[in-house]
Structures are given as C-alpha cells and as structure tokens.
N, C-alpha and C positions, 0 to 999 in steps of 0.2 A: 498508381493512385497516390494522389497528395497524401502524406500525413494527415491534415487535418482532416479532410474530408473521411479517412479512416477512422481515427477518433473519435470523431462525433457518430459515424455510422454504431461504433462498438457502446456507445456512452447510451443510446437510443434503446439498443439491443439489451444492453443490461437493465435500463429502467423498465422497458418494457416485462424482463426476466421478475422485473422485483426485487432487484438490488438495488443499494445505492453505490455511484461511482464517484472516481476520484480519479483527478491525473494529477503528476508527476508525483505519486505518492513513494515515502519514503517512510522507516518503521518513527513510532514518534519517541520512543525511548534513545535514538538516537541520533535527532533532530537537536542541534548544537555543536553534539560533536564531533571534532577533528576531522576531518580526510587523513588526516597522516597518521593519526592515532589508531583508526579501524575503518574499513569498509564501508561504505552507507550505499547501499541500491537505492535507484532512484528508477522506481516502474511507470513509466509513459500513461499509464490505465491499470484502474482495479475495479472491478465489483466486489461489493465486501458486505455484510450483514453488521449491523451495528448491535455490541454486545451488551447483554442485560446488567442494566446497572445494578444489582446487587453481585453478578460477579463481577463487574469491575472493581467495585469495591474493597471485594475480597481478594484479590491480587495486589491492590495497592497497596494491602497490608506486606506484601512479599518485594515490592518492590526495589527496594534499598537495601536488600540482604542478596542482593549475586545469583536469587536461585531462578531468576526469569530469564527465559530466551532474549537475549537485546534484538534481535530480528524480526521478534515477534510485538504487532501490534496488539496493547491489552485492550483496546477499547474497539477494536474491529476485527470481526470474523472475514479472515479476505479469503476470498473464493477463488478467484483467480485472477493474473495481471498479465498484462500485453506490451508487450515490446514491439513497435510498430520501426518497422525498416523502413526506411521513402525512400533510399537509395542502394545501390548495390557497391557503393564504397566499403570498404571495411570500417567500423568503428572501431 
C-alpha cells in the first residue's frame, strides 16, 4: 500500500474517532532545536486531543524552569502516532 494513500486512510479514521490529526508531528518544545544537541522524533501521523487552555497556561508557568518533559507536547494530548512503512527497506 502507498504511504500516502495509508495516511490519508488513518487521517479519515481518526477524524471520524474525534480527533484532531497531524503529520509529520514533532514535540514543539523542541521544534528549533539542534539534531546534534538531542533527539527530535518526527511521527508520520498523530491523533491528539487539543489541551484546555487554562492548563496550558498553567504549564507555561513551568516552562523555563527544566521541570517539563521536552517530548512532551503542552498544548496537545497525543493519543496515538503511526509510523507508516511503504517499504521493506530498513530505515
């Protein structure tokens, strides 16, 4: 099966679920920086619940003090993400 034609099946899937989706999502606390400094995933597909903005708010306060997950998106509840294979290459 094409990649795309998988992603749009799963994008379909989750709207229908009552998620909202996202591809090539990546966390956004660490949208900037480096490759060489730290890790950054980059998930093909998310379904993810968008978080109430009074907690977001209330994180933002924690922000810039080290005690948040850098992997963790604060402004989305991600449910789950998909890593779509089109080939049977190794990546």
């Amino acid at each position: 099966m094409d990649k795309q034609i998988a992603l749009r099946k799963l994008e379909r899937i989750g709207e229908f679920l009552g998620f909202k989706v996202e591809r090539e999502w990546s966390p956004e606390s660490l949208r900037g920086v480096s490759k060489q400094l730290r890790y950054i995933p980059r998930i093909d597909l998310i379904w993810y619940k968008p978080m109430p903005e009074p907690f977001i708010n209330f994180l933002l306060k924690f922000i810039n003090q080290g005690v948040l997950d850098p992997y963790r998106d604060y402004k989305k509840e991600v449910i789950i993400g998909f890593e779509i294979e089109a080939t049977d290459r190794p990546t």
